[in-house]
N, C-alpha and C positions, 0 to 999 in steps of 0.2 A: 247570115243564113238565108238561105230562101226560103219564097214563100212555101211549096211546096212543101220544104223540110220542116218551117216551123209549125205545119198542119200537119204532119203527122207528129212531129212532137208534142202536139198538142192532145190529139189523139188517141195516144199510147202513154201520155200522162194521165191522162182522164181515165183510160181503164187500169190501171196503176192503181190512181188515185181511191176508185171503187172498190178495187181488192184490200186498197187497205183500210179503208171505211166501208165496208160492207152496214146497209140500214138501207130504211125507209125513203131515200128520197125519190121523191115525186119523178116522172115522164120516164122511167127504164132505160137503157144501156145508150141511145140517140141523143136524148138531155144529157147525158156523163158525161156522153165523148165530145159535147160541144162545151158542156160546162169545162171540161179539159184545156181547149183551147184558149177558153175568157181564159182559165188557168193559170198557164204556161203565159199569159199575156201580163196577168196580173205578179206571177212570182219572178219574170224577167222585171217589169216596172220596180218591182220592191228589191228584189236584188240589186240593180242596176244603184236604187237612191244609199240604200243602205251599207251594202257589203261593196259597192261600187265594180260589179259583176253585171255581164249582159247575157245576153242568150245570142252568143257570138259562132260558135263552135256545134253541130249535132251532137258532135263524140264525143263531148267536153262532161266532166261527172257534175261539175258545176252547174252546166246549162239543165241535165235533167234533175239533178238537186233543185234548183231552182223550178221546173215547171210541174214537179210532180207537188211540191211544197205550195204552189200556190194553186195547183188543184185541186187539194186537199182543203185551203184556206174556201175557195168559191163552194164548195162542195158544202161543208160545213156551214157556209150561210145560206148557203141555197136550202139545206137542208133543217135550219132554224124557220128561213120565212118559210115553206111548203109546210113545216107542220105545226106554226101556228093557223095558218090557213086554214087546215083541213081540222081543229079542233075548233073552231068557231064558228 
């Protein structure tokens, strides 16, 4: 995949990813859609080790399984350290 593609896959995981964890985390819709790209970077790496799956394909159900999955995973930590952060 190019690069291109896998920035907006990245992109459109990341607001995916917000629609399905609607909450608190920290810097609004520009942090999401970049935390989206770590994302899709981090749910290809773990797909890739695990399920032995890449982010090879745009239109592949796999490839956005995998980058909305590991948006979700960045989001969630992101969203663990931002709000011990902001309670201490």
């Amino acid at each position: 995949m190019s690069f291109i593609g896998f920035l907006i896959l990245g992109l459109i995981a990341g607001a995916i990813a917000k629609v399905i964890l609607p909450g608190k985390q920290g810097g609004g819709w520009f942090v999401t859609l970049l935390l989206g790209v770590v994302g899709a970077i981090v749910g290809g790496w773990l797909g890739g080790l695990v399920f032995n799956v890449g982010l090879d394909s745009f239109f592949s159900l796999a490839t956005w399984a995998l980058a909305i999955g590991g948006s979700i995973v960045v989001l969630l930590i992101y969203g663990l350290i931002t709000g011990r952060r902001a309670k201490a």
